[in-house]
C-alpha angles and dihedrals in degrees: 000000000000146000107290096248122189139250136179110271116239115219111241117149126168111322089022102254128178124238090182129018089234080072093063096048095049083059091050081051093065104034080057078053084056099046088047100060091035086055090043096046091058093043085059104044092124095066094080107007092258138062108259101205112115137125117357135193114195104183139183114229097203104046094019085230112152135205114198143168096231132055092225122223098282088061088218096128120093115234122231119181101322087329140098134216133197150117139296109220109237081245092071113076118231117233151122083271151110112276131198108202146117086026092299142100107222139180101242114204127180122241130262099053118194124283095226111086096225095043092051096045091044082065100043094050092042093058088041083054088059091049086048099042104091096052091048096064096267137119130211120245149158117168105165124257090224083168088068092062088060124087105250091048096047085056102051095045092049083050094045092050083045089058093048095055095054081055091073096036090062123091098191121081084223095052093048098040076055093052095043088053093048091052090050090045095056088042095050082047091046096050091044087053088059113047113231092004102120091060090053093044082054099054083050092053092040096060106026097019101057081039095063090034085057081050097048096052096035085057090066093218111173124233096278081037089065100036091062094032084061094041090049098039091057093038093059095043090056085063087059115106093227136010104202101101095028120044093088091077096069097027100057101035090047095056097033086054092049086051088045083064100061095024118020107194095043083134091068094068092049126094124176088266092069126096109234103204089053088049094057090041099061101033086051095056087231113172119200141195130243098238105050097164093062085035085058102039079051097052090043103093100053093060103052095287104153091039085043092051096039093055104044087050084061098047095041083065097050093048089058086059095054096042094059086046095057080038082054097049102035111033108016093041130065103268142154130263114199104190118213134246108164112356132193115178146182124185132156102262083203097078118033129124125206115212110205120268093343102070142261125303110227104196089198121030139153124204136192121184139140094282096049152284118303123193118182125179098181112042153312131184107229107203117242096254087046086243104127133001126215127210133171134292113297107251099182124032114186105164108285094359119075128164147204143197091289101356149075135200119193107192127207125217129291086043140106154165118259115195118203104214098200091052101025084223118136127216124178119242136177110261 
C-alpha cells in the first residue's frame, strides 16, 4: 500500500452525463487503462502460467469516485463504454492493494496513474499480482523489517542497491557477475549482524517483491528500458525516510530480472516456503567468501561507502531525537488507545518509523473498524501485535466526532470516550 496521490475528478452524476467535452475524454483515457493491461496481461501470460488480468478498481483519492471493469454484484455502478463507474463508501479504505468488496476481490489502484505506459502497467500488474497471489501458492505478508531503520542495516542495504546498479553500467559478464557478488556479500553480512533478519526480509520479497517482479516483466521494457527503470527505481527509494516496508520493491525484481536472463520462468519452481536469497544464490551461480564481514568492509569503498557512512550517522543522530519525541506523546504523555476489532487499514510504507519494543509510528494512517473511521496526518504508534493503536490527547470533542493535533475520529453508535481520571488517558468503550 502507497501514499493517497491526487487526480483531477471527472463529473459523472446519476445516468453518467458530460458538463465539457475534456470529461469525456478523461473517461476514454481510462477505458484505453483498461485495454492496455488486458492486452499486457495476455501478452504475459507466460509469466505465471495464467493471464492475470482480472477485476479492477481505478479510484480517485480526492472525490472516491471508481472506475472498474466489472459491474460488481450490487450492480450500482453506471456503466460508460465497457466500463463502470461508482463510489467507494467512506468504510472501505483507498489504496495500491487487494481489496475484498462488492463480492469481489479486486486489484484497487489510485488515480492518476502515470503518464508513461510501462510505468502504468508495472503498477497495474503489480497490484493484479496481489488479487492472483493466493492461488498461486503465495501469502501475504508484511512483517516489518524494524532492523532496516537502524543504522547498520540502513548501510549495507544502501551498499547492496549501489552494487546492483553498477551491474547494469557494466558492459563485461565478469564485471557484472563482481558487482552481483558484492551486492550479495554486503546482503549475507547485513542480515548476520540482525539475528533472525534475513527470514523477515524474505516474507517481504515474497509478497511485494514477486509482486513488483510480476510488474517489471508484465511492463515489456526493453534492455535500455530496464537499465534506467532500476537506476531510477533505487535512486528514488534512497530518498525515501525509511526502507523497512519498502526495499523489497528494487531487491527482488533486480535479481529475478538477471535469472530471467538465463532462465526465464525461475519463478515457476518457487512456493512461499523458499528462501529467496539462497535461491538467487545458487541459480546464479554466486560464490561467496567466509568472512563476509571483512569481504564487505573491503568492497565498501568502491559503492559509495564513506558518503554512505557519513550520511546514516547523521541521520542515526537526528532519529534519536524523533523517537524521544513519539516516547514523549504517546507514552509519557496523556494519550488515547483505540483497541481493534476489525481493523482495515492504508498508510504510506515509505515513511514509518519503528520505536523499539513499543510499536511503529505511522505518520499517516487511515483506519476503519466497528467503532468508526480514524485519519490521522500527523502521527499515530501501531502496537507491535497490530492489536491497538495510540494517538495523542483529544483536543475537540462535538458528539460522535472528536479531534486531535493531526487526526480525526468520527465514532459510530453505540461508542464513546472513557477518561481515566487518574491518567488522563482515554480508551474507547461500548455504552
Amino acid at each position: 500500500m502507497k501514499k493517497l496521490l491526487m487526480m483531477v475528478p471527472c463529473l459523472l452524476l446519476g445516468t453518467i452525463t458530460f458538463g465539457q467535452e475534456s470529461e469525456e475524454v478523461k473517461l476514454d483515457s481510462i477505458v484505453q487503462y483498461f485495454s492496455e493491461i488486458k492486452t499486457a496481461t495476455k501478452n504475459g501470460f507466460e509469466l505465471w502460467g495464467r493471464d492475470l488480468y482480472d477485476n479492477i478498481i481505478l479510484i480517485d483519492p480526492t472525490t472516491r469516485q471508481l472506475f472498474s471493469n466489472n459491474s460488481g454484484t450490487d450492480n450500482s455502478f453506471k456503466r460508460y463504454k465497457n466500463i463502470y463507474v461508482g463510489n467507494l463508501p467512506d468504510s472501505v479504505n483507498i489504496a495500491n492493494t487487494s481489496l475484498n468488496w462488492n463480492g469481489h476481490t479486486w486489484a484497487m489502484i489510485m488515480l492518476p496513474l502515470s503518464k508513461d505506459y510501462y510505468t502504468r502497467i508495472n503498477l497495474l500488474a503489480h497490484e493484479l499480482f496481489h488479487s492472483a497471489q493466493f492461488s498461486l501458492g503465495f501469502v501475504q505478508n508484511n512483517k516489518e523489517s524494524n532492523h532496516l531503520e537502524q543504522e547498520n542495516g540502513r548501510i549495507f542495504l544502501r551498499l547492496e542497491l549501489e552494487a546492483l546498479k553498477k551491474v547494469f553500467d557494466s558492459d563485461s559478464p565478469a564485471k557484472q557477475n563482481k558487482h552481483l557478488t558484492d551486492a550479495l556479500i554486503f546482503r549475507r553480512h547485513r542480515n548476520s549482524l540482525f539475528q533472525g533478519s534475513a527470514q523477515i526480509e524474505n516474507q517481504l520479497e515474497l509478497n511485494e517483491g514477486i509482486a513488483e517482479y510480476t510488474g517489471v516483466v508484465i511492463s515489456g521494457r526493453g534492455k535500455e528500458g530496464i537499465k534506467k527503470h532500476f537506476n531510477d527505481a533505487i535512486d528514488n527509494f534512497f530518498l525515501n525516510p525509511t526502507y523497512v516496508r519498502s526495499f523489497a520493491y528494487n531487491t527482488t525484481p533486480i535479481y529475478g530480472y538477471l535469472l530471467r536472463l538465463k532462465r526465464p520462468f525461475w519463478n515457476h519452481h518457487i512456493s512461499e516456503n523458499i528462501d529467496l536469497t539462497d535461491f538467487f544464490i545458487r541459480e546464479l551461480c554466486i560464490e561467496l567468501p567466509e568472512d563476509l564481514a571483512s569481504a564487505a568492509a573491503g568492497l565498501a569503498a568502491d559503492y559509495n561507502g564513506n558518503k554512505i557512512f557519513a550520511e546514516e550517522q547523521a541521520r542515526a543522530d537526528k532519529i534519536k531525537k524523533q523517537i524521544e519525541l513519539y516516547r514523549s506523546l504517546f507514552v509519557d504523555q496523556p494519550h488515547m488507545i483505540l483497541k481493534f476489532e476489525k481493523m482495515n487499514v492504508s498508510f504510506d510504507p515509505r515513511n514509518i518509523l519503528p520505536i523499539a519494543d513499543l510499536g511503529t509510528v505511522y505518520p499517516s494512517i487511515r483506519v476503519t473498524d466497528n467503532w468508526g473511521i480514524l485519519e490521522v496526518k500527523n502521527g499515530a504508534l501501531m502496537s507491535p501485535n497490530w492489536d491497538k493503536i495510540t494517538i495523542s490527547m483529544p483536543t475537540k470533542i462535538e458528539g460522535q466526532r472528536i479531534e486531535g493535533e493531526g487526526w480525526i475520529l468520527q465514532l459510530n453508535n453505540p461508542y464513546t470516550l472513557q477518561k481515566d481520571e487518574l491518567l488522563n488517558n482515554y480508551k474507547l468503550i461500548k455504552r
